[in-house]
N, C-alpha and C positions, 0 to 999 in steps of 0.2 A: 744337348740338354744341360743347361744348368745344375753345376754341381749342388745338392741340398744338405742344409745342415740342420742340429738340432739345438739350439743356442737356447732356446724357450719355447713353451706350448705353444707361445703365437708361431713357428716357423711350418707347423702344420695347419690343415684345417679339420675343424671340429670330424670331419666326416673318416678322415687320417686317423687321428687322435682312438677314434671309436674303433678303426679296422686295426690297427695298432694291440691295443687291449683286448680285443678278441684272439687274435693272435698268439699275443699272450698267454693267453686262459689254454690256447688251442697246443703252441706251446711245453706248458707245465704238464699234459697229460701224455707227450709223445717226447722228452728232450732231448734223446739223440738221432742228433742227424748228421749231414756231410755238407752240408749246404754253403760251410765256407771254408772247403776244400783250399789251401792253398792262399787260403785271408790273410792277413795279418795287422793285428788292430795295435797303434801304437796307444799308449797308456802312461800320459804325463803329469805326473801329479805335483806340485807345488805346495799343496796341501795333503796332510796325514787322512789315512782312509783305512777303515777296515771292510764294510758292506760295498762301499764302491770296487776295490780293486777286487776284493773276492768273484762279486757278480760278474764284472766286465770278465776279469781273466778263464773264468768256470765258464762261461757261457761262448767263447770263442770254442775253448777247448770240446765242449759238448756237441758245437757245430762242425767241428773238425780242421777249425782254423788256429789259429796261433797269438797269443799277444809279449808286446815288448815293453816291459818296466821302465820308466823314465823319471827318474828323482832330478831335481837342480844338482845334484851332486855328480849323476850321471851325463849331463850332457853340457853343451855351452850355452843354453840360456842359464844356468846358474852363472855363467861367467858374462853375462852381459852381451850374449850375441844377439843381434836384435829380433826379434818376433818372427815379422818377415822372414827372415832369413832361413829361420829355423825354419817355419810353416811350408815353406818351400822346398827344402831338404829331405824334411821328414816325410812329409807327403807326395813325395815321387818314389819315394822305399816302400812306403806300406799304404795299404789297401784303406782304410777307416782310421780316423784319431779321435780319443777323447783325452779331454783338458781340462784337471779339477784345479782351479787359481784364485787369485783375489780379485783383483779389476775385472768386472764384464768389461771391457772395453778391452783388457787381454786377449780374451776369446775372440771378440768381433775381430780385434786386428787380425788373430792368428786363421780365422774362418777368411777373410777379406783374401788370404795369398795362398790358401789351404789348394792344391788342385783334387783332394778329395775330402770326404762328408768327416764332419768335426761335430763331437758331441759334447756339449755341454753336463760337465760331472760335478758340479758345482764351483758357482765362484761368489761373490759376498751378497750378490743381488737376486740370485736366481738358485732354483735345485729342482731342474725341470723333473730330472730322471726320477726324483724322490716319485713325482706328483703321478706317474705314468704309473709306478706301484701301487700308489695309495688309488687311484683309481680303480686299478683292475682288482685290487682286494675289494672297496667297495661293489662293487659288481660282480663276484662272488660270492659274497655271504649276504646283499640285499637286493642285490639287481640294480640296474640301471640309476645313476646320483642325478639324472634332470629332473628339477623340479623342487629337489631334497633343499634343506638346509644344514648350511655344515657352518659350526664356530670352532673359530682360531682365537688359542687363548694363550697370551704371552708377549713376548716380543714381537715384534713389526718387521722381521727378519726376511732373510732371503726363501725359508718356507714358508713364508705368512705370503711374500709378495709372490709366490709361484703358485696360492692357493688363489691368490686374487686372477692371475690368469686362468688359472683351472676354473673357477667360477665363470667368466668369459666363454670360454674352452666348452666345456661339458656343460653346460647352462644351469647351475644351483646359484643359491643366495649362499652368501657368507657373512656370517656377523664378526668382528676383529672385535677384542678384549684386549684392552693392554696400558700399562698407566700411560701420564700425559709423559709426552716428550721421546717416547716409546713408538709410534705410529709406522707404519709401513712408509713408502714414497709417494707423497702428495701426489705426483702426476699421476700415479696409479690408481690411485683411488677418483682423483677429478675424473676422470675415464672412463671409469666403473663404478661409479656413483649409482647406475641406475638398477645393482646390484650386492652393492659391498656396503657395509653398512663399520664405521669404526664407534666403540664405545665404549663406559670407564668400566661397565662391570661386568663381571664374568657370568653371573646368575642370567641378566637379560640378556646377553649373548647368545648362551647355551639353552633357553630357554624355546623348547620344541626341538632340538636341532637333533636331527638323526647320524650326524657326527660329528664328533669333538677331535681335535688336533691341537698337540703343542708341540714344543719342542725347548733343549736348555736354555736356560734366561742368559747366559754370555754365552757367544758362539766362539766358533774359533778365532785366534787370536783377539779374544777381548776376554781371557781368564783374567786380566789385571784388573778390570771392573766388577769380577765375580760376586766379593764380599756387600761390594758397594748394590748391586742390585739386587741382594737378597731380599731386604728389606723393602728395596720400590717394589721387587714383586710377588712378594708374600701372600697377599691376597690373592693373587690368580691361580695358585695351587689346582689340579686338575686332581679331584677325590670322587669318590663316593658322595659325598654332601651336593657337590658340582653338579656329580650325572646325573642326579634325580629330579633337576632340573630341565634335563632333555627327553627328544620323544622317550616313549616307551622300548622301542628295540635300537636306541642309540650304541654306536661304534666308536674304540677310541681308538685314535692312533699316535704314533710319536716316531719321528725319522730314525731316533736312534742313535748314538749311548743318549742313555738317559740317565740322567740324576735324581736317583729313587729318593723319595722324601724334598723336596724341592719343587720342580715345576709339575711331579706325578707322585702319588703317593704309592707307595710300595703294594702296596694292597690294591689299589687301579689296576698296577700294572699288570698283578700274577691274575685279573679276576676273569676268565674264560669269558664270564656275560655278556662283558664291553670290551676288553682289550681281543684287539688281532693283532698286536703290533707284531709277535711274531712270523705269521703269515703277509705281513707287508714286507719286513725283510727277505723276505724268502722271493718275494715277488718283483722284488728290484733285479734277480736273476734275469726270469722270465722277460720282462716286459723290456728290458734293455736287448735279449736276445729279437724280439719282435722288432724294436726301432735298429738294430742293426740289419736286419732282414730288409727292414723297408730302404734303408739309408741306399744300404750296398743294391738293393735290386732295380 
């Protein structure tokens, strides 16, 4: 059998995707087990993490497995050893790898020579794992997101374009908010055209939508355009004035750090009514411990 990996929502199918998140929920209510007795998950980060390496690492340990820290500092791909190479090395030592990096096209190589399952922990295009939390949150506190509409408001970023597969994925409409020049990836949108909807303001965006998502206006390594896109995106501020704009029992969420007073207002964030964002962090445990369950069985 074909080794399987989790690069993006598309590498499952919707029916995966849902037995995955059940899992999850199933889970959060049982989390020690031994299930990966003897595992050991390597854990490569190229990029700074706090909810990422906590979940991955806690959620081995909960299963009874092990994971291994891997900074550019620690190994020789910070010294130029090629992908390949690595991919090949690492993955005949340990059991599961995940890969937070820049280039998707990193991952694909490193997935391409992997002989075992590679997870995508974010890289600039994609942050599937976020999307498998912010799911299973939404299907706890409202049940089932098909049919729902959910706006994304801000940047056209790598969680904007993993909400655009999730829309795909879990079958919701998505309205994208975001100024011109800001947009997610055209192909993704030509694609999903018959779902995704992009447009300039945030009011008709959010307008009906039973959840809202943002996330900060410069992601990682683009702090040097910080100052510069305050002001292109001033307007999309995600408040109170915003949500009142959506349905009635609207959800907000945000991947997290967030920049209180900027792309969420501080008051949004603490406000029990709308924000879970708490309980999504919590749920990037979970639902990573489910996709390794699936990956490894």
């Amino acid at each position: 059998m074909a080794t399987r990996h989790f690069l993006s929502l598309l590498d499952l199918s919707p029916a995966e995707l849902q037995a995955v998140i059940q899992r999850a929920i199933a889970l959060k209510k049982t989390p020690l087990n031994q299930q990966f007795s003897g595992k050991v998950l390597s854990m490569i980060f190229e990029k700074s993490s706090t909810r990422t390496r906590i979940s991955f690492e806690a959620g081995m340990a909960q299963m009874g497995g092990s994971a291994i820290f891997l900074s550019p500092r620690d190994t020789q791909l910070g010294r130029g050893e090629p992908i390949e190479d690595s991919a090949r090395v690492i993955s005949s030592m340990t059991d599961i790898i995940m890969l937070r990096t820049f280039a998707h096209e990193t991952i694909e190589t490193f997935a391409d020579y992997s002989s075992v399952p590679v997870i995508n922990a974010l890289t600039d295009s994609l942050h599937p794992c976020q999307l498998l939390a912010d799911m299973q949150t939404f299907e706890e506190h409202r049940g089932s997101i098909q049919g729902k509409k959910v706006a994304w408001i801000g940047d056209g970023n790598n969680m904007c374009q993993s909400y655009i597969n999730a829309a795909k994925q879990f079958d919701f409409t998505l309205s994208i908010a975001c100024p011109e020049g800001f947009e997610p990836c055209a192909d993704m949108l030509a694609s999903n055209s018959e779902r995704v909807r992009v447009m300039s303001s945030a009011e008709a965006a959010v307008s009906e939508a039973h959840l809202v998502v943002t996330d900060v206006w410069a992601s990682m390594g683009q702090e040097d355009q910080q100052s510069e896109r305050l002001s292109q995106f001033a307007p999309y501020q995600v408040n109170h004035h915003l949500m009142a704009n959506a349905a009635k029992d609207a959800l907000f969420m945000h991947c997290l750090p967030a920049h209180r007073g900027e792309e969420v207002s501080h008051e949004l964030l603490e406000d029990p009514k709308y924000s879970v964002v708490w309980d999504e962090a919590e749920n990037r445990l979970h639902a990573q411990k489910a996709l390794m369950e699936f990956l490894l069985s």
